[in-house]
C-alpha positions in Angstrom: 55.6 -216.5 23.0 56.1 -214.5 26.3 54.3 -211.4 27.2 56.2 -208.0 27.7 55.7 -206.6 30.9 53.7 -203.4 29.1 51.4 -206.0 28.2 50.6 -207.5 31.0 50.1 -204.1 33.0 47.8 -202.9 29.4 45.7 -206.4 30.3 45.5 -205.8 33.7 44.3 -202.3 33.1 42.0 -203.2 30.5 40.1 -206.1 33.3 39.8 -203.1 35.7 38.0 -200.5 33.7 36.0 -203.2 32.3 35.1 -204.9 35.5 34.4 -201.1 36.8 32.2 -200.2 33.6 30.1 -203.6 34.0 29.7 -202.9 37.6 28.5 -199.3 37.6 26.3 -200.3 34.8 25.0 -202.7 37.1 24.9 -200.8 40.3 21.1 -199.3 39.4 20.1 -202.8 38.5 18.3 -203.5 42.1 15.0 -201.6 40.7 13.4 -203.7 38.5 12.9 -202.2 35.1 9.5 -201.0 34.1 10.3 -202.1 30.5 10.7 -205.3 31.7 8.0 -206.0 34.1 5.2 -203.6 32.5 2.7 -205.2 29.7 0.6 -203.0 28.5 -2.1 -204.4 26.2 -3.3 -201.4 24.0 -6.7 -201.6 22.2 -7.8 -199.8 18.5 -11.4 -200.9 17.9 -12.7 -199.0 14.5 -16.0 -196.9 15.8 -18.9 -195.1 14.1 -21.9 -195.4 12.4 -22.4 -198.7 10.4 -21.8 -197.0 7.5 -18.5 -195.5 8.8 -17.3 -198.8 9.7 -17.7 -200.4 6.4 -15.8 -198.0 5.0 -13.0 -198.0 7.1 -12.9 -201.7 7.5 -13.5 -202.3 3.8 -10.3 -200.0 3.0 -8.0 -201.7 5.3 -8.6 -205.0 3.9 -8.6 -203.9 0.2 -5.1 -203.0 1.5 -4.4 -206.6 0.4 -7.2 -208.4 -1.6 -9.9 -207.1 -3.0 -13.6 -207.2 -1.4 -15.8 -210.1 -3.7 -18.7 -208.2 -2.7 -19.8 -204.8 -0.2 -20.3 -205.1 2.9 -23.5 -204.8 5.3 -21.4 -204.3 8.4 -17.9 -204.8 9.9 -16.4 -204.5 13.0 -12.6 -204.7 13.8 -10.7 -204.7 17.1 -6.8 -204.7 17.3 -4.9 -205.8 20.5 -1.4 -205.1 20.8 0.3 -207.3 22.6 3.7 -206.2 24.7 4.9 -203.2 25.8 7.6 -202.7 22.4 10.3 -201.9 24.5 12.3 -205.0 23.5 11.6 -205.5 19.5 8.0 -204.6 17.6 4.6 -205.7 19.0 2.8 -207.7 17.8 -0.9 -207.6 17.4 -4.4 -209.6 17.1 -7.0 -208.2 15.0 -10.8 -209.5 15.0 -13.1 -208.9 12.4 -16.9 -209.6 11.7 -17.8 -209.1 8.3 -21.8 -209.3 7.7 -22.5 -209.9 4.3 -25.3 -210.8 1.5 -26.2 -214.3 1.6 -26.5 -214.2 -2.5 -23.1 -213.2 -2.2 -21.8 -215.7 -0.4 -20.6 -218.0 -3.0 -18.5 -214.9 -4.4 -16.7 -215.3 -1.1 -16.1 -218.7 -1.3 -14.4 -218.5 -4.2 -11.6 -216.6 -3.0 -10.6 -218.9 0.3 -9.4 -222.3 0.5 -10.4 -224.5 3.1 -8.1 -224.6 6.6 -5.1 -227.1 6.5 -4.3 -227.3 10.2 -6.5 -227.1 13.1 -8.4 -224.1 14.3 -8.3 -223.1 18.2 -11.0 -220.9 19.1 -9.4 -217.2 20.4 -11.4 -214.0 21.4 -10.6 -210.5 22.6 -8.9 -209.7 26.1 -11.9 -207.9 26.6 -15.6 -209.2 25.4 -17.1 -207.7 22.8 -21.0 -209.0 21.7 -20.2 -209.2 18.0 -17.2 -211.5 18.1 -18.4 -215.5 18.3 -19.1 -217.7 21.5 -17.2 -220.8 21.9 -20.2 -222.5 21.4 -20.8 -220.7 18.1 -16.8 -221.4 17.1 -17.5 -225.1 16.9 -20.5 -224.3 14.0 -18.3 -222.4 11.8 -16.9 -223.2 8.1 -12.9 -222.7 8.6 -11.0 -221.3 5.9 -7.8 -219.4 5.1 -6.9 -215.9 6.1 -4.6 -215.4 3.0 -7.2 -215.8 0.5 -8.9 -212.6 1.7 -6.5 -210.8 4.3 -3.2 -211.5 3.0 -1.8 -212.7 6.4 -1.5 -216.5 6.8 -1.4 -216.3 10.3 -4.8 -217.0 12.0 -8.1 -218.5 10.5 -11.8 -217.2 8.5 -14.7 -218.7 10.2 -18.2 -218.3 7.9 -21.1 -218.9 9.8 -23.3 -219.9 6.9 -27.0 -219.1 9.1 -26.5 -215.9 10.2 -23.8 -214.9 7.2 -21.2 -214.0 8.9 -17.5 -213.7 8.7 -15.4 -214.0 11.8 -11.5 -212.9 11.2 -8.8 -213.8 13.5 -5.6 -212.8 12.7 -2.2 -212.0 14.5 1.4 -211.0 13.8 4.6 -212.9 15.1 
């Protein structure tokens, strides 16, 4: 098949403006891009009186499951991870859940144990309520599903002090 000679001048002028568009595009290119460079880690930690917590806390997880039993306190602090420029953030959330120790068993019957193995993970920034690594290795690992609804992550029960440490995190 042989090209007409309109065609070959529409080819050639269609290489030229689209060389030209790529390389204006390009031309501001020698900044680099605050999107790209900039990672902003943004912080929500719930606040309040103890009371004020629980019930904040306790709503957001009944979002999902329901609570086996109330709560004596909570805390909760969600990183975001990423600026969002490219795509949605993702986040980590830590929870402490203090509980009853008669209610204990009600908790256990809603998680499974863990299936894979559990990495110890804490917030960018300390806070005194989440675990120590030393504490970490003490803890009864379970499933986040059973209560949170997110798979992603691990529920730690330290059986002394009855607690419930939460780590979860969206991919």
């Amino acid at each position: 098949m042989k090209i007409k000679r309109w065609q070959q001048n529409y080819l050639i002028l269609f290489s030229w403006v689209t060389l030209t568009g790529f390389l204006l595009n390009t031309a501001g290119c020698n900044e680099p891009s605050q999107h790209a460079t900039v990672s902003k880690q943004l912080a929500y930690e719930v606040q309040g009186t103890a009371t004020e917590r629980i019930n904040t806390i306790s709503a957001l997880i009944a979002k999902s499951k329901p609570l086996p039993s109330e709560l004596l306190d909570a805390q909760l602090l969600q990183e975001k991870l990423g600026d969002g420029a490219f795509g949605p953030a993702d986040f980590n959330s830590f929870y402490v859940l203090k509980i009853n120790p008669q209610d204990l068993p009600k908790w256990l019957q809603v998680l499974s144990p863990s299936s894979h193995v559990v990495n110890y993970v804490e917030p960018t920034q300390t806070r005194s309520w989440w675990v120590s690594a030393e504490q970490f290795a003490n803890l009864k690992f379970f499933e986040p599903e059973g209560l949170m609804g997110n798979s992603n992550g691990w529920l730690g029960i330290d059986e002394q002090a009855v607690l419930i440490y939460i780590f979860t995190f969206t991919t």
